[in-house]
C-alpha positions in Angstrom: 101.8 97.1 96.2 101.6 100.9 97.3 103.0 103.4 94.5 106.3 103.5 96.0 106.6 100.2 95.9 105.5 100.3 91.9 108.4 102.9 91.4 110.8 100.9 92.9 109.7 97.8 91.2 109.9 99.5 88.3 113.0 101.4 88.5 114.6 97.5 88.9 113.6 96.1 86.3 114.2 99.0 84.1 117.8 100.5 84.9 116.0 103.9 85.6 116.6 105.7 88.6 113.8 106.0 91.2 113.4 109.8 89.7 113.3 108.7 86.4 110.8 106.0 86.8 108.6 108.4 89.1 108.2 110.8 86.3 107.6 107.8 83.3 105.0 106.8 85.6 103.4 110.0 86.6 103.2 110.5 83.1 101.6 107.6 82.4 98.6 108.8 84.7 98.7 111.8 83.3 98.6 111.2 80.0 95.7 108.1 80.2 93.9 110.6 82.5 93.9 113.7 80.0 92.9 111.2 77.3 89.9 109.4 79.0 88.6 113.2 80.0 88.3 114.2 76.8 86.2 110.6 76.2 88.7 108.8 74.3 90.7 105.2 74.9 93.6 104.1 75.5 94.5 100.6 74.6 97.9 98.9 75.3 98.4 96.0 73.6 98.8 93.3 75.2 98.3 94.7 78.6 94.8 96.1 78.4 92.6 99.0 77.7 91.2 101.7 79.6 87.9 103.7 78.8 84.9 105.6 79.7 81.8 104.3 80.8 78.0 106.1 80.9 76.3 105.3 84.1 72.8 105.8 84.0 71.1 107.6 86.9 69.0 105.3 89.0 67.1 104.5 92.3 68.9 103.0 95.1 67.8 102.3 98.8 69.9 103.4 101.7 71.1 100.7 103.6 71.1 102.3 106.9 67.2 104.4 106.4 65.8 101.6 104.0 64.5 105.0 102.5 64.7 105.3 98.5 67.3 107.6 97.2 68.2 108.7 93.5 71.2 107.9 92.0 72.6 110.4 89.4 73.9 109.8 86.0 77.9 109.6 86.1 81.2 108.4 84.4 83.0 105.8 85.6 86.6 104.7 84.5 86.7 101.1 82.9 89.6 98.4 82.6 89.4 95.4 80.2 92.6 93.4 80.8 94.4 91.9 77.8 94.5 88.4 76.0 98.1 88.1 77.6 97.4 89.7 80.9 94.4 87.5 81.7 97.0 84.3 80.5 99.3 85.7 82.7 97.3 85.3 85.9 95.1 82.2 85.4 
């Protein structure tokens, strides 16, 4: 499912217009974006949580040159689904 298709999925099963669910979901990102940037969490129950992790830098090998290559330090954005979402799709 594309993000059109999520709006218009959504604008269904709501009773909002495809406008009006674009903007509920754009600020969805936004806000979950703004909030993991400044390092924080943001849990929805049920559903699941989203937060920061700390990648450590390592060494890696490149596939194509077998030569050894650093990897730097980095964030990366975690998901842990929810008791009722992981029900949901066993």
């Amino acid at each position: 499912m594309n993000k059109t298709e999520f709006i218009s999925a959504v604008a269904e099963k709501s009773g909002l217009s495809k406008i009006d669910a674009k903007k509920a979901i754009e600020a969805f990102v936004e806000t979950v974006s703004t909030e993991l940037k400044k390092g924080g969490k943001v849990a929805l129950l049920g559903f699941g949580s989203f937060s920061v992790a700390e990648k450590s830098a390592r060494k890696g090998v490149n596939p194509k040159t077998k030569e050894p290559i650093d990897i730097p330090a980095r964030k990366a954005v975690k998901f842990k689904a929810g008791a009722e979402l992981s029900d949901i799709i066993k």
